[in-house]
C-alpha positions in Angstrom: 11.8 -20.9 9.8 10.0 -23.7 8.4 7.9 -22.1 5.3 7.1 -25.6 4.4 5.3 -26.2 7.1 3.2 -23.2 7.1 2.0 -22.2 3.4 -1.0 -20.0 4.9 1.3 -17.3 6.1 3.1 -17.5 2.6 -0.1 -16.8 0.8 -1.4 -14.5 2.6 1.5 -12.3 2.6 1.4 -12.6 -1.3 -2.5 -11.7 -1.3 -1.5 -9.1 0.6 1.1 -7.3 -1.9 -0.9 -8.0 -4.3 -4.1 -6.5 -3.0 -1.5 -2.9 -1.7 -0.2 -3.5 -5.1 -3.5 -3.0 -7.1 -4.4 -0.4 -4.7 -1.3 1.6 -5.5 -1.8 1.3 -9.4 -5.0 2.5 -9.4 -3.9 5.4 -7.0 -0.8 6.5 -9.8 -3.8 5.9 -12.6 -6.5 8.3 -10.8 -3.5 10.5 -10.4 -2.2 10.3 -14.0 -6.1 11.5 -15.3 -6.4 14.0 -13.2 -2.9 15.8 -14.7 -3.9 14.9 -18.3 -6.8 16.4 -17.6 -5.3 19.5 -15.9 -2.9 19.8 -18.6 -5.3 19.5 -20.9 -7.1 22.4 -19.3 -4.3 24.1 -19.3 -3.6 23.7 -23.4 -7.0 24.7 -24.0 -6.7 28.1 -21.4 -3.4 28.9 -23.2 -4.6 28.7 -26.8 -7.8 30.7 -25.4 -5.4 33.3 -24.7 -3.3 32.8 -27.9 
């Protein structure tokens, strides 16, 4: 294992988390909106009905 001599692979495998990372944060944000929003649906039905 000689990560001295090779920084490419190193690099790459950081661009690479980073890149799933991003994805996954934005994935848990769209997902967060979408339940504020249905919850905020949901207030609004209930005091509707209130």
């Amino acid at each position: 294992m000689n990560t001295t001599q090779e920084p490419t692979p190193v690099l790459y495998r950081i661009l690479r988390v980073l890149l799933v990372g991003s994805v996954f944060v934005l994935f848990l944000l769209s997902i967060l909106v979408s339940a504020l929003r249905s919850l905020r649906a949901i207030g609004y039905f209930l005091g509707a009905i209130c």
